[in-house]
Every structure is written in C-alpha cells, then in structure tokens.
N, C-alpha and C positions, 0 to 999 in steps of 0.2 A: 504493500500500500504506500510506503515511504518512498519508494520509485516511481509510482503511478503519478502522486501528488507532483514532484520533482517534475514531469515529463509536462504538466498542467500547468507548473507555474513558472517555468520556464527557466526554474534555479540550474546552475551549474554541477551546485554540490548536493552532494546527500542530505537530505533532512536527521538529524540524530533523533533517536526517539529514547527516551531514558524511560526504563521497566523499574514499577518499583517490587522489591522483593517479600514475598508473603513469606510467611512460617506458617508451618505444618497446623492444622487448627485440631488437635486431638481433643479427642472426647474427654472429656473432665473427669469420667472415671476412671481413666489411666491414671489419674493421680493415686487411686487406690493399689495401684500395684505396685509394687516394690522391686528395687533390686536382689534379687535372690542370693543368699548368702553363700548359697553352695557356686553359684557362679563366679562370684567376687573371689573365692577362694580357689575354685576350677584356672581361672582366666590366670591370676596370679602364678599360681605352680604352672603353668605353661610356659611361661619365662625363664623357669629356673630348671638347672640340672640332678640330676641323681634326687629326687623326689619320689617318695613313697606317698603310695596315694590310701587312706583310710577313709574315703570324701564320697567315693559315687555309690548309691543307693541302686549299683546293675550288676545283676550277675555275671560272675568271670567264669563260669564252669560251660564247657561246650554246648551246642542246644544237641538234643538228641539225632541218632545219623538218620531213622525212620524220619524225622522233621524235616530233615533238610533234604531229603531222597524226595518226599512229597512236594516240596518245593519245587523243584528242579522240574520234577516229573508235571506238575499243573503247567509248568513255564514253557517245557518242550508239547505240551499238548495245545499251546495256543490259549490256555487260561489266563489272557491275559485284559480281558473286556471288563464290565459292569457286571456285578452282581445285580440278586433286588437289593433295593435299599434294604432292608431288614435284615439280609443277610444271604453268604450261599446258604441252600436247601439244608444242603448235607450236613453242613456247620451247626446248625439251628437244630439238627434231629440230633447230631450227636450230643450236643450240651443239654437239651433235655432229658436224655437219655441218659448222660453221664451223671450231670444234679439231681435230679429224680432219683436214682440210684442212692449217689454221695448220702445225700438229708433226707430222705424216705419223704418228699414232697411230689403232688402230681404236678405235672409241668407242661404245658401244651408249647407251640412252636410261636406259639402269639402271647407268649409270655415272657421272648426274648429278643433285643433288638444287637444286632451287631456293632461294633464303631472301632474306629482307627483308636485305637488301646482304652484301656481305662480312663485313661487324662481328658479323652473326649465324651467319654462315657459319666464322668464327671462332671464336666464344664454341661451337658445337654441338663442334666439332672440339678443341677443349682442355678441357671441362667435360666430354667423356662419357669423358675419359681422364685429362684431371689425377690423382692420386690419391698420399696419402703414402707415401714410396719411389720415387717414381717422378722423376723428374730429368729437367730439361728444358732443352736446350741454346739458349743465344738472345744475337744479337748486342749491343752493346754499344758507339753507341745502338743502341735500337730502337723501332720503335713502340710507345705507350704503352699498350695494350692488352695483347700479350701476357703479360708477369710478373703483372700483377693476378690476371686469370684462372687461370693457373697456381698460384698463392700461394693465392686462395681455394678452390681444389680439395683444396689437401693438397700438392700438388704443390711440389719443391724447382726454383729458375730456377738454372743453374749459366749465366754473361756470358762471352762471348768477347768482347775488345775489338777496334772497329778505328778507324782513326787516321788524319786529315785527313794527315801525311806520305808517307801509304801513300794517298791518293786515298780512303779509308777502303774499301780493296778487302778482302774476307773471306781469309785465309790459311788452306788448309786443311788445311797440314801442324798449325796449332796447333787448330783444331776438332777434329780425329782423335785430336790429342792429351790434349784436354777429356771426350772418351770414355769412359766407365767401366762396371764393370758394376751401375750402378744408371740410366745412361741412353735413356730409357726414347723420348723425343723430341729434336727438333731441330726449329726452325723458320729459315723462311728467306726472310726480304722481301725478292725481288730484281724489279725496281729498290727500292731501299731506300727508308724515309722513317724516320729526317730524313735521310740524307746524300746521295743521288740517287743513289747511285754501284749498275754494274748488273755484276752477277759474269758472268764469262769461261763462256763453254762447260767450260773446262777443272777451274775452280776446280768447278763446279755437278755434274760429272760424279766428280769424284772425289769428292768427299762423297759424292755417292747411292749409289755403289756401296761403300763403307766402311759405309755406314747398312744398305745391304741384305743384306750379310755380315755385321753384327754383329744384325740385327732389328730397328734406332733408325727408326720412325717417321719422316717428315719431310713436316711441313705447311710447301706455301711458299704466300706470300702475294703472286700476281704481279696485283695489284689496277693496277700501271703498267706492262703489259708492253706496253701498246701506246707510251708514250714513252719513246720510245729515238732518243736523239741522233746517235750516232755507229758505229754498229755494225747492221745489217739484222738479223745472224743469232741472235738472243735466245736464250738458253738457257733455256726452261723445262725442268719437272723433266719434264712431259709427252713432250718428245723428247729428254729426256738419260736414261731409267729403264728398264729393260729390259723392268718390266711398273709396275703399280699397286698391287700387294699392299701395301707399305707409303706408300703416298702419298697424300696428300689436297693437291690444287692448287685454289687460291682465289681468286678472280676477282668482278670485278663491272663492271656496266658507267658504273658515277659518274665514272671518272677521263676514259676512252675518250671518251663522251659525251656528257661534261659532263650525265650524269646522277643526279649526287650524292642530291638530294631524293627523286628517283623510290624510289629502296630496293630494287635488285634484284642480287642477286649468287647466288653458284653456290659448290659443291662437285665435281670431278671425282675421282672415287676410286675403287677396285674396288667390283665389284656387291654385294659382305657390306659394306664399310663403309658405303654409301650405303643398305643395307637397316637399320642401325642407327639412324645416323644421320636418318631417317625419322621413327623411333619416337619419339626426344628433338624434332625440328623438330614433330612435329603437338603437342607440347605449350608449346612455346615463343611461338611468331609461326600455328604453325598453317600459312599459306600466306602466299608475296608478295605485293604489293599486284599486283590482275589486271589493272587496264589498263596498269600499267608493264610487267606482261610482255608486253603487245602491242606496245608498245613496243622492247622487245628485240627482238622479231621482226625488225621494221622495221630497227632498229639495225645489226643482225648480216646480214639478208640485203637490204641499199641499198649506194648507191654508197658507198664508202668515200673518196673523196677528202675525205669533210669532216674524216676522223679525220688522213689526211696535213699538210693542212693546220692543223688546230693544235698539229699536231707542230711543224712549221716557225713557228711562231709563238713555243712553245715554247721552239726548240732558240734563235729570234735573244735571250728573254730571258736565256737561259739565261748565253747568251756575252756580254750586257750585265752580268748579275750579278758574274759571272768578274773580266771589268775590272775594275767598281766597286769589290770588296770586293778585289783586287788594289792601289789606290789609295786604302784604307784602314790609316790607320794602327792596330796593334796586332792587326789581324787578319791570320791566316793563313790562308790559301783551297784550291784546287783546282778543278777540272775537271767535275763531276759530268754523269753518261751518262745521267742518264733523271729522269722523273718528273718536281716540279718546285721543288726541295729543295736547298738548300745549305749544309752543316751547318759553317761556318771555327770556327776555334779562336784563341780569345784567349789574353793570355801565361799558361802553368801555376799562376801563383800569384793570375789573377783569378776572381770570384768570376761566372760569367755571370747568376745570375740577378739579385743585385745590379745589375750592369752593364744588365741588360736594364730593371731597373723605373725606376731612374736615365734612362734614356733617353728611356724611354715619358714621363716626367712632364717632363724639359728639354727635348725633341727635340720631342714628339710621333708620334714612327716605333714601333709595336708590331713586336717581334722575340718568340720564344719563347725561352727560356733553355734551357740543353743538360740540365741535370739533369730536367727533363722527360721524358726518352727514356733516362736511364741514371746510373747510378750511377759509372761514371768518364769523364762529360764534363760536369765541372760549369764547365768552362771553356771553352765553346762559346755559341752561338747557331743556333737555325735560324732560316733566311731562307727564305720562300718566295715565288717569281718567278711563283707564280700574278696577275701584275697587267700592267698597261703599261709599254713598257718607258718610258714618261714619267713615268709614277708612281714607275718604281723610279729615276728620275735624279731625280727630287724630294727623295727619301728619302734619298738618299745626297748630295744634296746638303746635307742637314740633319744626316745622322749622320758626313761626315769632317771637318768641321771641329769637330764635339763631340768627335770621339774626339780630335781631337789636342792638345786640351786635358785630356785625360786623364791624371793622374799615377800610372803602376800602376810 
C-alpha cells in the first residue's frame, strides 16, 4: 500500500510506515500458573556436569518387549489414522474387562473415555467443572497440576495438610471437617506423589461415602495403583463406591509400563459424565495417539509378571531410600507404600528450596524442593527412587556428608 500511495502522489521516496508493537494479551489466568519447580531444577542441572538426577517423577525400567512389538506391529499395519474419539474399540473392551476384573465392579465401554495420558484426563475432568464458587478440596503436598487448573477455572483450592510424622497418611476425620457448603470437589492421589504414601481401605471408604451424602465430586488420580509395596489389597474408589454417579477415577498406563512417552491414559466415570466429557476431549487432543493404544491392548491383556517385577524392583529401592535418608543428617523420613516418591522433611525453620538449589550446585544431586507440590511444605524435598539402587548410594553418598556440614 506504501508503494501504491508513493506511485499517486508522485513522491520519489518511500513513505516509512512505523508499526507499533503489541504484546502477547494472555489470558489473566495464566497468572495462576506457576513456574514448576521441578523444571526450575530440570533446566538448571542441564547446564551442569556429572549430575545425579533424584528429580523426574518417570520410570527408568524398560516398557515391556510385548508393548513395544505391539507398537511396531499397529505402525507396520498402517495404524496410523483416527480412532473414535472415545477410544480404539479394543482398548475400551480391554480396560473394562481388565477393571471389572481388578475391583469386582460392572463396567460397560460407555463408562470409559480414552485421552493422551492422565495429564489430559485430568485437565478434561477439572476445566469442564472448575468454576467461581465452587471449592475444591486437595491435599497438601500434592501434585503440581491440580490447584493451577483449579485457580485458572474460577475455581477456589481449599489444602488439607498431611505430614511426614503421620507417614503423611490423609486423616479423614479433618477432610470431613474441610467440608462446607461451597465444596463442590475433592480430589484424591492415592498412591500419592510426592509423598508415596497409599490410603487405607478405611480412610478411602469413609471419604466416599461423606462425598456421596453431601454431592462432593471426587476425582482420584490412581495413575500408581499398580505400585504398591506393602499391602495387595488397594483401595481404589472403583471398589470402595457404591456406584459412579459422583466419581471420575484416572489412570494411565506410563507408571504401570513404563509407558510414560506413549500418552495414553483413561477416565472411568458414569455413562452422562463420560458422555460430557467427550464433547470437551474431541476438542482438546481430539483422540490418543492410535498405535499406543494398541499398545495398551497388548499391555492390559499379556503376561503380567513384567509389571510384578518392577514392582519388586521398586519396593528393594524403595527400602534403600528408607535407610539412606534415615542416615541422613537433618532429615526426617518415613516408610512410603507405593509409587516411587519420598517426600522427608527438613528442620521447620529451613528453607527446602534454598536447600535444594545449594545442593544441586555443591553436591551435584538434583532433589525437587517441597514448595513445589504445596504451600505448607516448604521445608521438604522430594526424592525420587525412580533410578539404581547404585545411583541412589552415589547420591547419598555425596549428599550426607554435605548435609552434615550444614549449619541450620
């Protein structure tokens, strides 16, 4: 146009045109989201050398070869198109047929929606209900996901804490009593991350039924329910609920089969909430990635000893961490029952994330700092024993004689 004009008015030279420059107009509930601490801490040891990582919340144990034959095998068949949005067929029969089984519940295939992992299986299930007024019950730590979500919704996060002295077991006499009538949900990571720790039948049964006498919602997020240390008989919400009217149970198969990258996880919830929920998923991710859900297939209907055994692989880190961080000065430990997570607590008046970045840059050992995962454990660390147990006596053999030099 600046030529056009020039060629009309008869000018010699170019007309200059000065553009002025806009900024990005984000949405004002990005302000609710934070910079993730596990990243802050990821980003940093990237820079640096000879770094032991106790930081990623992903399994290091191979995904099974049946997993990755199935893969391969959808991929040379041309599996490479659209599922339904709801899921492949076959996916959807298996996981009823596997849960059904698992928690002696009946399950139809309209009782389950597919989605690119948990994380979205999550985000579908708190974004099409968050809303201002609405109040949402959530451990304290907890996974760093849920309060974002909530907060950029409208949605109020009301923390129940729980506390490395208590094994950081969820009391549900004080959740019942966090109750009001403005609360709208409740969510519930059991096995927990960061802390491992995996709720009682008892505890898990008395919430649900307090939730389903008052109407409260309750999304659990059992994305570890297959590692479980010391107890066979897990308590999901699936076989502690009388029905599904208020529950959405979240799962995915990244922890189970070490298949993190793949991106397939699930929603089990009554047939109207999964008919909603539909509607929000084809607009989101649209469908899972298709050859990981053949994948699943394979997964869910093969031999299962591969998943026993990194259980036990699991449970021997578990009880090396135990030690270790037992023999660590200024930290307090515990036990933790599942997953693969150990959240100790430093003295009340230290600072964890200080402590943790201090470390990372003397030691070389990446820890995640506890404020991360909540607003009253800023005087923590997660540790996670997703590694060797030779790596994790490397680590701790670099991080107890640091901390004992420690003046807090």
């Amino acid at each position: 146009m600046a030529e056009a004009a020039n060629r009309e008015t008869g000018q010699t030279k170019p007309r200059k045109v000065k553009y002025r420059k806009n900024k990005a107009s984000w949405n004002p509930a990005m302000q609710a989201v934070p910079v993730p601490g596990i990243r802050r801490m990821v980003n940093m040891a990237a820079t640096m050398k000879d770094v032991i990582h106790l930081s990623i919340g992903q399994p290091d144990l191979p995904t099974p070869k049946h997993v990755i034959d199935a893969y391969i095998d959808a991929l040379n068949a041309g599996q490479t198109g659209y599922t339904m949005d709801a899921g492949l067929p076959e996916l959807l029969v298996a996981l009823r047929d596997y849960y059904g089984a698992r928690y002696d519940r009946k399950l139809t295939r309209d009782n389950i929606l597919i989605t690119s992992g948990a994380t979205e299986a999550m985000y579908l299930a708190i974004s099409a209900t968050s809303a201002p007024g609405r109040q949402f019950i959530v451990t304290d730590p907890s996974f760093l996901l849920y309060a974002p979500l909530i907060r950029m919704n409208g949605g109020e996060v009301k923390f129940v804490p729980t506390r490395a002295e208590n094994d950081h077991q969820l009391d549900p006499d004080e959740v019942i009593r966090a109750m009001g009538s403005r609360t709208f949900a409740l969510i519930l990571n059991n096995p927990n991350n960061p802390t491992g720790a995996v709720y009682p039948r008892s505890t898990v049964e008395t919430i649900l039924e307090e939730c389903a006498y008052r109407g409260i919602q309750v999304y659990a997020d059992e994305v570890y329910d297959h590692l479980i240390f010391d107890d066979d008989d897990f308590a999901s919400v699936l076989n502690c609920s009388m029905d599904l009217d208020n529950i959405m149970c979240i799962s995915s198969f990244s922890k189970t089969y070490s298949m993190a990258g793949l991106r397939v996880g699930w929603v089990i919830a009554s047939q109207a909430a999964i008919k909603s929920l539909r509607r929000f998923h084809m607009f989101t991710t649209s469908v899972a990635n298709t050859p990981s859900q053949f994948a699943g297939v394979a997964a869910l209907t093969g031999d299962q000893q591969c998943v026993k055994n990194m259980v036990d692989i699991y449970r021997e880190r578990r009880d090396k961490v135990v030690e270790l961080v037992d023999q660590t000065p200024y930290l307090t430990g515990y036990k933790p029952g599942g997953a693969f997570f150990a959240f100790p607590d430093l003295p009340p008046h230290v600072d964890g994330s200080d402590l943790a970045l201090r470390m990372l840059k003397e030691t070389g050992v990446c820890l995640v700092p506890g404020d991360a995962f909540g607003e009253g454990c800023t005087n923590a660390v997660r540790i996670s024993f997703s590694t060797t147990c030779e790596k994790l006596d490397e680590a701790f053999d670099r991080i107890i004689p640091w901390m004992a030099k420690q003046q807090f």
